[in-house]
C-alpha positions in Angstrom: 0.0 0.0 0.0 1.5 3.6 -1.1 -0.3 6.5 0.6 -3.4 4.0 2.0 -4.3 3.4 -1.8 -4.3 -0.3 -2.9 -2.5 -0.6 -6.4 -4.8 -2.5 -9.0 -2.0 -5.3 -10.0 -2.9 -6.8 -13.2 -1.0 -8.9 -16.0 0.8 -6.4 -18.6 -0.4 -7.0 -22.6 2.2 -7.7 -24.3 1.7 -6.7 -28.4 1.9 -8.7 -31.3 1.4 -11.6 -29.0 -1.5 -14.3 -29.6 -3.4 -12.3 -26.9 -6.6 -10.9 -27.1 -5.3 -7.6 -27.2 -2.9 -8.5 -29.4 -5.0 -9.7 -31.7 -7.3 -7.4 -31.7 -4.4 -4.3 -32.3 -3.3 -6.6 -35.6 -6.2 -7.0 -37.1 -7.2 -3.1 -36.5 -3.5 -2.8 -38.2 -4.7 -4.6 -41.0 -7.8 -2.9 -41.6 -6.6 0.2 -41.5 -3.7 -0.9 -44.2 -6.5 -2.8 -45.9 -8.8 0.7 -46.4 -5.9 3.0 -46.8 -4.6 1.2 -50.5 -7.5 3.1 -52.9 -6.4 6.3 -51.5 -2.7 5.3 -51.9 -3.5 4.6 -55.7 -4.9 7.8 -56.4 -1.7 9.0 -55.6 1.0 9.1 -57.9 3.7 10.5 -55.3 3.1 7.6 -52.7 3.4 3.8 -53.2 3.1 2.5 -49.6 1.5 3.3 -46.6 2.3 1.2 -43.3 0.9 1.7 -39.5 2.6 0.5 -36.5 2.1 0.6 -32.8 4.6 3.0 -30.8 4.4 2.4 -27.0 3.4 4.5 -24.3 2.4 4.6 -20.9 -1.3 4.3 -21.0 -1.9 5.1 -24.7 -0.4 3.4 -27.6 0.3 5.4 -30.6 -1.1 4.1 -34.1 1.7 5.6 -36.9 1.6 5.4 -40.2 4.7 6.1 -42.9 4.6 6.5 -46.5 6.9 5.9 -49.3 7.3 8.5 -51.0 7.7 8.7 -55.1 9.7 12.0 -55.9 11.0 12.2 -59.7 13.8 14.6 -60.3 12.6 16.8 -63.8 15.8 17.6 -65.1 17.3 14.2 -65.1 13.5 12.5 -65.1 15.2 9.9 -62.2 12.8 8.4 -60.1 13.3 7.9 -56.4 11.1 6.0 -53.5 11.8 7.6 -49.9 11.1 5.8 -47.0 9.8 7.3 -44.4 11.2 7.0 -40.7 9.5 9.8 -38.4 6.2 8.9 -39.6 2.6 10.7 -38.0 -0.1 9.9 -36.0 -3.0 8.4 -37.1 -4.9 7.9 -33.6 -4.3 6.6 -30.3 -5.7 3.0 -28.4 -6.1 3.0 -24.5 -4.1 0.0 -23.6 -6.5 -1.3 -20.7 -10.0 -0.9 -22.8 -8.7 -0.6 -26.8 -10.8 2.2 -26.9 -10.1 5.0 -29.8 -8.9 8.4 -29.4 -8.3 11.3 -32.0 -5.0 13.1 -31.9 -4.8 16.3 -29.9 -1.0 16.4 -30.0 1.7 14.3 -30.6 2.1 13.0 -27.5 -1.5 13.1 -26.1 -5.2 11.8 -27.3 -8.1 14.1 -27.1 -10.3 13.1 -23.7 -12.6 16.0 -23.3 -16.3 15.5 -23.7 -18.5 12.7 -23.8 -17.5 11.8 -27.3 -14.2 11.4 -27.2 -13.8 7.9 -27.5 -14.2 7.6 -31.1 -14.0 3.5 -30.9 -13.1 0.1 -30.1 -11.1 -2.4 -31.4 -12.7 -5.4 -30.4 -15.7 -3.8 -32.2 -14.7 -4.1 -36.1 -18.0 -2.4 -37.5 -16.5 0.8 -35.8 -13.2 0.9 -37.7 -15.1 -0.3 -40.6 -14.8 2.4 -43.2 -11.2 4.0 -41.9 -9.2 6.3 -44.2 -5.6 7.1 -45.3 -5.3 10.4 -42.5 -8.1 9.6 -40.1 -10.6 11.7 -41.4 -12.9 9.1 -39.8 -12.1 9.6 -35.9 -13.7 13.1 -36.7 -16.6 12.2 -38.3 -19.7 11.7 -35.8 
């Protein structure tokens, strides 16, 4: 006991495991990649998106990075970029896989009663995602 307050002790998810949670993140992963290609092809100056889980303390951070096409004019070379920063997409509470919008980088949007925007256990809510998350705003 810290303080007279009991700590709530509870096995850690571990990602890309065959847990529940686990799971569950891969095949939001999936969908989201999945829904994301049509917009990709519109594009001619990106071939590839990808979205990956970066940790945090009570939120996990969704990222996606595109390859980039850029064509030099003068020489008419054409190059694919990688890229390694890559952006937020949305965040997942790591307790209850519910779905926030970004407010920062580092943070989720938790004011109001609508903030939670989704579940992934629940795949008719990520149902019809988009390439830049133009869905976690939509009501």
């Amino acid at each position: 006991m810290i303080n007279g307050i009991k700590p709530d002790i509870s096995k850690k998810t571990l990602l890309n495991s065959k847990t529940e949670f686990g799971e569950a993140i891969d095949r939001f992963l999936n969908k989201l990649t999945e829904n994301a290609k049509p917009y990709v092809e519109k594009f001619n100056t990106m071939s590839n998106v990808t979205y990956k889980v970066d940790g945090g303390r009570k939120f996990l951070k969704i990222k996606y990075y595109t390859d980039r096409i850029e064509t030099d004019y003068e020489t008419g070379e054409v190059t694919t970029t990688k890229d390694t920063k890559g952006s937020i997409h949305c965040f997942v509470d790591k307790n209850t896989g519910d779905i926030y919008k970004a407010a920062t980088w580092k943070a989720p949007y938790l004011k109001g009663k609508n903030s939670v925007r989704g579940n992934i256990y629940d795949k008719e809510t990520y149902k019809k995602t988009d390439l830049y998350g133009g869905w976690l705003y939509s009501k």
